[in-house]
C-alpha positions in Angstrom: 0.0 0.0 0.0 1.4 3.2 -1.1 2.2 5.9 1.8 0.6 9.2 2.4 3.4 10.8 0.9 3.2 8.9 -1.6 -0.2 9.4 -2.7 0.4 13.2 -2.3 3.2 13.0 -4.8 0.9 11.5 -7.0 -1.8 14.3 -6.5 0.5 16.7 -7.1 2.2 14.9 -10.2 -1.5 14.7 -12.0 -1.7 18.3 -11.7 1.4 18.7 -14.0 1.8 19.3 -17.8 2.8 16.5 -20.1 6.2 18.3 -20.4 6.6 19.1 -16.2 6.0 15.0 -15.9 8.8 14.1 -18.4 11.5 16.6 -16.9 10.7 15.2 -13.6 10.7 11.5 -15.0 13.9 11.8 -16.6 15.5 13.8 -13.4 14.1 10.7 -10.8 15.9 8.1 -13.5 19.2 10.1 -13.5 19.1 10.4 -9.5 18.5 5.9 -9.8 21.4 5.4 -12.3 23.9 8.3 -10.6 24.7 5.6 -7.8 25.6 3.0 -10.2 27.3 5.2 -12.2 29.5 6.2 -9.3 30.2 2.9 -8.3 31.7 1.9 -12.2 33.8 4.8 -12.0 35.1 3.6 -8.7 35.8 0.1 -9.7 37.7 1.5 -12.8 39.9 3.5 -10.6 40.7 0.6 -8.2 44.5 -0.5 -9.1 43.1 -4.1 -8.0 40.8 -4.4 -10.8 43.0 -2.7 -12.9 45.5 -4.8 -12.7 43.3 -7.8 -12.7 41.9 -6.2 -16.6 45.4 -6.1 -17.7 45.8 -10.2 -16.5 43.0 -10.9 -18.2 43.7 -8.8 -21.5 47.2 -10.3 -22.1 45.9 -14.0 -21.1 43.2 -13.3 -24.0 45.6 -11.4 -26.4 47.0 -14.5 -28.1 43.2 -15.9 -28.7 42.1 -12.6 -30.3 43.0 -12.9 -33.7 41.9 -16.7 -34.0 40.1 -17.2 -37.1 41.0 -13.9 -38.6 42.9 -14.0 -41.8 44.9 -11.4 -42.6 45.0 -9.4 -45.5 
């Protein structure tokens, strides 16, 4: 069951234009993906997982061009 607040927002958000509802849809999606957004960056900073991409990309760089014929 929704909250009182809840049901307020949704008062309020019927009274708005077409346009209002968008701008606030797209502003309450940006706040969702900002955490996971943050969190990517952070990984990709980490010298850990750096350095465990760079394992990974030289295990995998001798497989890359199977199959591939060169011109």
């Amino acid at each position: 069951m929704a909250s009182k607040h809840l049901l307020e927002i949704e008062r309020a958000i019927a009274g708005l234009s077409t346009r209002e509802k968008l701008w606030l849809l797209e502003r309450v999606a940006r706040q969702l993906r900002e955490p996971d957004e943050a969190e990517l960056l952070k990984m990709a900073n980490d010298p850990e997982i750096q350095a465990e991409m760079t394992a990974i990309n030289q295990e995998f760089a001798l497989t890359e061009m199977d199959g591939l014929q060169s011109a």
